[in-house]
N, C-alpha and C positions, 0 to 999 in steps of 0.2 A: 519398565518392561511389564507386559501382562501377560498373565499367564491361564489356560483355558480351565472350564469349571466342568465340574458335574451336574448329572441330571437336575430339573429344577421344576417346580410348579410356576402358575401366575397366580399374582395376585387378584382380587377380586376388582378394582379400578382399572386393569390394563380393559376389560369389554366398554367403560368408558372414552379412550384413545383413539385419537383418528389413526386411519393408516401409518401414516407418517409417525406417527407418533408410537404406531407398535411397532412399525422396524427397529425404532431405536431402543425398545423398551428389549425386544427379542435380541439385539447385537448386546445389549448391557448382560443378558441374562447368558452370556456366549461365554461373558471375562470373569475367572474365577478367582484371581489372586493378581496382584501387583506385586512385581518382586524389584525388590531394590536392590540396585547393582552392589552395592557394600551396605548391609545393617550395621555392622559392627565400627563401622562410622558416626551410626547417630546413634545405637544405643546410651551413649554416653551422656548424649541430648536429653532421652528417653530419662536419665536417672535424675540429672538435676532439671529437669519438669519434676519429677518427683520429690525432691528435695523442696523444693518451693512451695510444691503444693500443703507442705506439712509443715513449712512455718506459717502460710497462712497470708501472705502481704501479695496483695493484688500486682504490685508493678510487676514484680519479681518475677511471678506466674504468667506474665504477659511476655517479659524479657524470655524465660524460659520457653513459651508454647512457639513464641515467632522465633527463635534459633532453627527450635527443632523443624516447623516449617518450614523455613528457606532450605535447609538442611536437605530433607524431604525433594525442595522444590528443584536443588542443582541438581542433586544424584539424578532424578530423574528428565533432569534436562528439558524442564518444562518452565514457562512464567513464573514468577513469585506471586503471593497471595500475602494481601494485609494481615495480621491478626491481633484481633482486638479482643481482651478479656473483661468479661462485666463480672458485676457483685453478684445479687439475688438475684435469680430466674425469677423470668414474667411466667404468670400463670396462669388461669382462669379455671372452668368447671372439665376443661377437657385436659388438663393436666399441666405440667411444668415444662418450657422451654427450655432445654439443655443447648443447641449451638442455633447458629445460621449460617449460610452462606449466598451472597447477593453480588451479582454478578451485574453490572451495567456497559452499557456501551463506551468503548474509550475512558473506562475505570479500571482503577487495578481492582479487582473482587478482593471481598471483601472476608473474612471467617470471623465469626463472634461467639465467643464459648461464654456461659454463665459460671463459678465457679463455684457460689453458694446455693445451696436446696431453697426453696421458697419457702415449706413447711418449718423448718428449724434453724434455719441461715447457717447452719453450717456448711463449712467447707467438702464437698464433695470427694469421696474415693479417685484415689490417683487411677485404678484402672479405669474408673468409668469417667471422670475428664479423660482422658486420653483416646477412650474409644470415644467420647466424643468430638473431638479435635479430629482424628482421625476421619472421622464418618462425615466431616465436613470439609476435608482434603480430597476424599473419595468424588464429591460431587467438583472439586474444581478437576482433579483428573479423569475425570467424564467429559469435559470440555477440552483441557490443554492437552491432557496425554494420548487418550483414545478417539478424541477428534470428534463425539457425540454431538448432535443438535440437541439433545436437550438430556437431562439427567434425571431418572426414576429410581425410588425404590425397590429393585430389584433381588431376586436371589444371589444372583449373581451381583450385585452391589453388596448387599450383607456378605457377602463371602469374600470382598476383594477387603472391605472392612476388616474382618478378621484375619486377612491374611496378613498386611501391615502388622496389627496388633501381636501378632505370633511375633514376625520381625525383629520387635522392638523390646515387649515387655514377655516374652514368651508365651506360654499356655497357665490360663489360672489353676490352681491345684483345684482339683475337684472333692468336694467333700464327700464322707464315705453316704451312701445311697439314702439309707436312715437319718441321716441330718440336714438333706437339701429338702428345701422346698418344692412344691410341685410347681412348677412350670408352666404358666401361659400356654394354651393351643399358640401352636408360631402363627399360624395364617390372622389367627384374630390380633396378638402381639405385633405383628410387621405393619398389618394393617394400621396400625394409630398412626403410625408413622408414616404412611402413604400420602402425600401432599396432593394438589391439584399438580394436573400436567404442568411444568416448569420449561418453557422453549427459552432459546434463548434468542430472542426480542431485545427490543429496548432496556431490561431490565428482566432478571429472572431472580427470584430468591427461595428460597427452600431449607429446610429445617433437616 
């Protein structure tokens, strides 16, 4: 189920987009949350993803993340989605690859979560693998659930993201004001994450 969002800005790449290409960018930016008919079904999922992620063993975390997605994938009464868990994120000068999601014709699509940081190979925080898994279920339900031609970085994408993640692992505690760091501008923040238009063609992949 999807559920409708609040007011939203665009990003700076939607004046790049054809036509076609901003209806769909403007109907993504419509869906504020995906609500899952029972959470308190995969919560459970949600924990031992976390459990695994802190012992550290690659399989386990693969076993744990694809539960959780099929999980995900019945409740909502959509296709199932592969999910394949790597080591080190790939990297280069414009930053670290956290997931993917690669969609082919008469393929099952595909989610590829990285587990370890590239900078110090450690094993990544359980909230943020999850919102990355997450954020890469988001773009297969841009296709299966909301019926999308193609899948953008939207506001309303970051917000259906967060609303999963409420779902599951609830809201993170916030630190008191004086000890968070300051903050990214969001529009330049979203922006890294903005891919080239993703249709779905032959093949679409997106990060």
């Amino acid at each position: 189920m999807a559920g409708p969002r609040g007011r939203s800005s665009r990003f700076s790449y939607y004046g790049r987009l054809s036509a076609a290409e901003k209806r769909t960018y403007r109907k993504s930016d419509e869906v504020g949350a995906v609500v899952l008919p029972k959470p308190s079904a995969l919560v459970p999922m949600a924990e031992r993803l976390k459990v695994a992620l802190a012992a550290g063993k690659r399989a386990n975390i693969e076993r744990a993340a694809r539960e959780l997605c099929l999980g995900i994938t019945l409740s909502l009464g959509v296709p199932a989605v592969r999910v394949c868990v790597r080591s080190v994120r790939p990297s280069d000068h414009s930053g670290e690859l956290h997931g993917l999601y690669t969609w082919e014709e008469g393929e099952v699509p595909v989610i590829e979560v990285w587990m370890r940081t590239a900078k110090n190979r450690r094993v990544v925080q359980f909230r943020t693998f999850l919102r990355t898994l997450l954020h890469e279920v988001c773009h297969h339900l841009d296709f299966t659930l909301l019926g999308f031609s193609a899948t953008f970085h939207t506001t309303g994408f970051f917000r259906r993201e967060s609303s999963l993640m409420r779902q599951l692992a609830g809201k993170r505690e916030r630190k008191p004001r004086a000890e968070r760091p300051a903050p990214a501008k969001d529009a330049e923040q979203l922006e890294l994450f903005a891919p080239p238009p993703a249709g779905r063609g032959p093949a679409a992949r997106t990060s």
